[in-house]
VMD Tcl script that draws the C-alpha trace (Angstrom):
set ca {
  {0.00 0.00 0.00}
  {1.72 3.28 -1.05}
  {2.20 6.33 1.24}
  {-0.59 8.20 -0.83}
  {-3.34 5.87 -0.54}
  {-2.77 5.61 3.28}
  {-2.47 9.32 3.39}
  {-5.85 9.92 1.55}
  {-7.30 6.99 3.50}
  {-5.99 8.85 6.91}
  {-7.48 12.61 5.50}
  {-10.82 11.00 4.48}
  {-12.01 9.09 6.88}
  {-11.16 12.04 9.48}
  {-12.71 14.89 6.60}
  {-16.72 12.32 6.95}
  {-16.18 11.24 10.01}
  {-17.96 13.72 11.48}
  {-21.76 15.18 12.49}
  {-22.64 16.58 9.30}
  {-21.84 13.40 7.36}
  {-25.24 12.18 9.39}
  {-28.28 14.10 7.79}
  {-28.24 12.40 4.55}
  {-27.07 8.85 6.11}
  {-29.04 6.12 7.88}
  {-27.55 6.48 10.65}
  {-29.61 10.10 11.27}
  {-32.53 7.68 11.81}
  {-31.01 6.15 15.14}
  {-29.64 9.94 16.05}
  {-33.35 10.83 16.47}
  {-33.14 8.72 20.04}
  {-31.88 8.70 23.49}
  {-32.75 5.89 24.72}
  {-30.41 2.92 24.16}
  {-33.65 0.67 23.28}
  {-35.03 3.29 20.85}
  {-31.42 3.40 18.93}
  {-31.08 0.04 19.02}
  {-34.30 -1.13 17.40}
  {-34.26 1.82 14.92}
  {-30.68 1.19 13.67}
  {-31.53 -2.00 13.22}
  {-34.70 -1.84 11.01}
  {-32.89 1.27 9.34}
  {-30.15 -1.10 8.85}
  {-31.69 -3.71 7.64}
  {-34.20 -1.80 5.29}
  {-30.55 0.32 3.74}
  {-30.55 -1.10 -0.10}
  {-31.84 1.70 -2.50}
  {-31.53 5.24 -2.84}
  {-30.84 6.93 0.54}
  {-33.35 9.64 0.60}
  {-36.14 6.45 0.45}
  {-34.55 4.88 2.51}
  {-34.66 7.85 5.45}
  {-38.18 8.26 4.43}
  {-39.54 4.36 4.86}
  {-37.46 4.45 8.15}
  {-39.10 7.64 9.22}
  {-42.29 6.15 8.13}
  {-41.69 2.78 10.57}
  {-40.89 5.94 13.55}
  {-44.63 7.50 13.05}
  {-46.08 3.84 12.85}
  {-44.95 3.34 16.34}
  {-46.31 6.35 17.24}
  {-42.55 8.13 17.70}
  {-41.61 5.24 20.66}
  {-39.98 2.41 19.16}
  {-39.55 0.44 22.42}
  {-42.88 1.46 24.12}
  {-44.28 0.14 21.10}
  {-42.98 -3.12 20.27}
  {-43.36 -3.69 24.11}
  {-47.14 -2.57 24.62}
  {-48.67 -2.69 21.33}
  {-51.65 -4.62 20.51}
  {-53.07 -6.81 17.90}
  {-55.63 -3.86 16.60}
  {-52.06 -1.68 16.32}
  {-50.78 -3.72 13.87}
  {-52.74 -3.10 11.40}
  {-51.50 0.42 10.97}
  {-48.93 -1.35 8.85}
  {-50.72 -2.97 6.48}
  {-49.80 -0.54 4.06}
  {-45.83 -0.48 4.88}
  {-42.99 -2.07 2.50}
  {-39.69 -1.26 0.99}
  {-38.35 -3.12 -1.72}
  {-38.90 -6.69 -0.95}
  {-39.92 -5.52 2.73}
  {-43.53 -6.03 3.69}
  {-46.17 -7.00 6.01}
  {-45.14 -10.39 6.69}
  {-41.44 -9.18 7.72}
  {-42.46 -6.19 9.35}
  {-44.86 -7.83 11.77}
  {-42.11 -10.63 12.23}
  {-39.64 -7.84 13.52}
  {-42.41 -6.73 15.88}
  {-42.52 -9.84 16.99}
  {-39.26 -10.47 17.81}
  {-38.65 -7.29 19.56}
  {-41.31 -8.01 21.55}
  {-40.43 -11.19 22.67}
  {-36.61 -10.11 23.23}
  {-37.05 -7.01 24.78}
  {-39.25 -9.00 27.86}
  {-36.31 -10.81 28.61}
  {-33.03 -8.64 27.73}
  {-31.99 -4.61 28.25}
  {-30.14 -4.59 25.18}
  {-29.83 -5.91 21.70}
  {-25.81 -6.35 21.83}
  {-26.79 -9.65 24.03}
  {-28.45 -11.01 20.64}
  {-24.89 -11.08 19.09}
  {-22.86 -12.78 21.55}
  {-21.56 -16.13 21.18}
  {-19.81 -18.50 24.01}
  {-16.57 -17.48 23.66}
  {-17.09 -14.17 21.02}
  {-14.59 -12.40 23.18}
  {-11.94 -14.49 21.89}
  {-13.21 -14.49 18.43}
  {-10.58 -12.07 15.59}
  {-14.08 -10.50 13.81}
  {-18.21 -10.93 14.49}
  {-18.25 -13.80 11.87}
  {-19.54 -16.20 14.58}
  {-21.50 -13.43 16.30}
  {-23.32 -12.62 13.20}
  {-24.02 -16.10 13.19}
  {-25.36 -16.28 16.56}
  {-27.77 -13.27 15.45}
  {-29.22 -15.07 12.76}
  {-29.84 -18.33 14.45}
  {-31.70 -16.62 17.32}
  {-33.74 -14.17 14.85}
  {-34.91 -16.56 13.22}
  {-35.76 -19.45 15.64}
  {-39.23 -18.14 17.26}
  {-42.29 -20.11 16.60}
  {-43.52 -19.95 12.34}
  {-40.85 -17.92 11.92}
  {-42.06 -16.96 7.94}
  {-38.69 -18.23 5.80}
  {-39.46 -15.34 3.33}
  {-37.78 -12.80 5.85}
  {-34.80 -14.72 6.28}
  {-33.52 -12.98 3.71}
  {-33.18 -10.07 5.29}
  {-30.87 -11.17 7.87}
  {-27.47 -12.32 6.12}
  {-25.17 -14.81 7.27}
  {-21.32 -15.77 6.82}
  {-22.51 -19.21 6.65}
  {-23.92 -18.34 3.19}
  {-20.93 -16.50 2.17}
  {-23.18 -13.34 2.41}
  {-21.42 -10.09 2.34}
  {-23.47 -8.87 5.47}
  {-23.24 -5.86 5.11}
  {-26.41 -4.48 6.48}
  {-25.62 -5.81 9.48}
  {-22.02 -5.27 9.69}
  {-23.13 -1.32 9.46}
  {-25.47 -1.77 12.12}
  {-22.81 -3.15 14.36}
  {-20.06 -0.23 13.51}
  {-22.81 2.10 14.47}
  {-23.08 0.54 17.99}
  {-19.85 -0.63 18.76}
  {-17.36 1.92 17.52}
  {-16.11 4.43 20.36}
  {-14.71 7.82 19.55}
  {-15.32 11.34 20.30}
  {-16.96 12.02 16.90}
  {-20.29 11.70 17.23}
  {-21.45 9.62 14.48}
  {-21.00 5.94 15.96}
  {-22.80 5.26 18.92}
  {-20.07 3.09 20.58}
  {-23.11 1.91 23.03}
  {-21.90 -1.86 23.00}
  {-19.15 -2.82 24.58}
  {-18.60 -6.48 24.98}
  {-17.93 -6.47 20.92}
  {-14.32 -4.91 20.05}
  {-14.27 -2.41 17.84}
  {-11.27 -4.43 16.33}
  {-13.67 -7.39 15.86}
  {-15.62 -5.33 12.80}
  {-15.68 -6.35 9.52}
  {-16.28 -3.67 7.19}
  {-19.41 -3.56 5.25}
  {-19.12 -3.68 1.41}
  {-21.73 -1.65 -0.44}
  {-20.94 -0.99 -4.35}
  {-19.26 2.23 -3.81}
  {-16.76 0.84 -0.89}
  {-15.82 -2.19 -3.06}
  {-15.31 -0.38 -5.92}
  {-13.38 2.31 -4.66}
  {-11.51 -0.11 -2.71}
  {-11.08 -2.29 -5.73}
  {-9.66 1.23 -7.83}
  {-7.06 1.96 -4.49}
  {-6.05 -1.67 -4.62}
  {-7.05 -2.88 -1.22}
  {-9.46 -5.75 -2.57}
  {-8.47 -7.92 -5.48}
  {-11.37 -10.64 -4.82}
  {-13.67 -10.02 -7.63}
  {-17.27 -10.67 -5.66}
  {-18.61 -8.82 -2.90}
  {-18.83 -11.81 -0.46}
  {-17.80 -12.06 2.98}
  {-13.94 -12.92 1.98}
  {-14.32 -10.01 0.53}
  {-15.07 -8.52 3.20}
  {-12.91 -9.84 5.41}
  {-9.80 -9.73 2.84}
  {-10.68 -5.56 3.19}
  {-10.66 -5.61 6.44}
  {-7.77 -7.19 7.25}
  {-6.07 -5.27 5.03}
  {-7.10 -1.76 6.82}
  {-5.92 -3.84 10.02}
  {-2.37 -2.24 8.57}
  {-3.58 1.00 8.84}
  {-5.33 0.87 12.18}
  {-5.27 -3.06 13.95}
  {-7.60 -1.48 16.73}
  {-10.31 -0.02 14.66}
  {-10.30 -0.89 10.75}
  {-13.23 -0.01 9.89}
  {-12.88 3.44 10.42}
  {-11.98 3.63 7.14}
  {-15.48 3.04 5.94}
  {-15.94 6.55 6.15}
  {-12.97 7.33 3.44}
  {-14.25 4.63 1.07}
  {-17.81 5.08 0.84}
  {-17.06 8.73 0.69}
  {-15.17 8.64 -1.42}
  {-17.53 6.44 -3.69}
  {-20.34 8.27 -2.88}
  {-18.76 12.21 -3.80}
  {-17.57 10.89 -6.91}
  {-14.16 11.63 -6.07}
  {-12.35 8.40 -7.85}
}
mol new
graphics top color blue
foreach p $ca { graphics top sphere $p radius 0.5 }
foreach p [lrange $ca 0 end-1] q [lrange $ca 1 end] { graphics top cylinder $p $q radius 0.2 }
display resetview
């Protein structure tokens, strides 16, 4: 890696990591909240709904916020069967009804027995672990294991064990476990490392990534996304994906 690249790496990620990179990002839905609940649910279905243009994604995201009447975590813990129907009406993409009462579901039933979402993500032994794979894993396998769980909205919850890229929820996780003085990332987790991340791939991080020569692995899988990562691990071994902020900025200005 050549002194430039690291240099422009170094200046970009410092130039949008910042609070006015937030407005037109996903993240602003989550930055609407206080309360760790309320961030956690919305930066997860903001997350998770983040394929598209952004500006429909902040509005279907802000749609979900009114549909819960402004609350997220009052809702999903006190609503009942007559609310639901208020989202009848709701999708995004290949998001509807079915999923959307599913994640309702889920909340519900995980929120009556946990304070936090990060406990979803934790493995036996994930403190050990060199990145989330096996946490991400973990996620998946308790998502998805309640009672006629519908296997349509499976697909909204990647996996490495399908060689999925992830990288909806490998965003979500940066968002929560990151820690600096910023104010972008939450850094609300803390039994996740922030040098555990594996950077999320969207098209304009692999391809700038692929122009800068970081990533010579042609799909955007998760080797690719670990074979990124662990290259930024040169840069910065304690928090590599700090650099998302260069390379999707990058992408996303039109700068390369």
């Amino acid at each position: 890696m050549s002194a430039d690249v690291i240099d422009l790496l170094n200046m970009k990620a410092d130039l949008y990591n910042r609070p006015s990179f937030i407005a037109k990002d996903p993240i602003s839905i989550p930055h609407r909240f206080t309360t760790r609940q309320d961030i956690e649910i919305m930066g997860f279905w903001a997350a998770v709904l983040a394929w598209g243009q952004r500006p429909v994604i902040l509005k279907k995201a802000a749609e979900l916020i009114d549909l819960m009447d402004g609350a997220p975590y009052d809702f999903v813990r006190n609503h009942d069967e007559r609310d639901l129907e208020r989202f009848v009406p709701f999708k995004h993409r290949t998001f509807n009804l079915t999923d959307s009462l599913y994640f309702l579901r889920f909340f519900n039933d995980y929120y009556r027995q946990h304070d936090s979402l990060e406990d979803a993500f934790l493995p036996a032994g994930g403190e050990q672990a060199d990145t989330v794979e096996t946490h991400l894993i973990a996620f998946h396998d308790r998502f998805c294991c309640l009672p006629d769980f519908p296997q349509r909205t499976r697909k909204h919850i990647a996996t490495p064990t399908r060689n999925a890229s992830c990288k909806r929820l490998l965003m979500f996780l940066r968002w929560m476990v990151r820690q600096d003085t910023n104010g972008v990332d939450f850094g609300l987790w803390t039994r996740i490392r922030p040098d555990q991340l594996v950077i999320p791939i969207d098209v304009h991080v692999g391809r700038v990534a692929r122009l800068l020569g970081l990533l010579t692995r042609d799909q955007t899988d998760w080797k690719a996304a670990l074979e990124l990562t662990q290259t930024l691990r040169q840069l910065d071994p304690t928090d590599p994906v700090r650099y998302d902020f260069a390379l999707f900025g990058l992408g996303v200005e039109g700068e390369l």
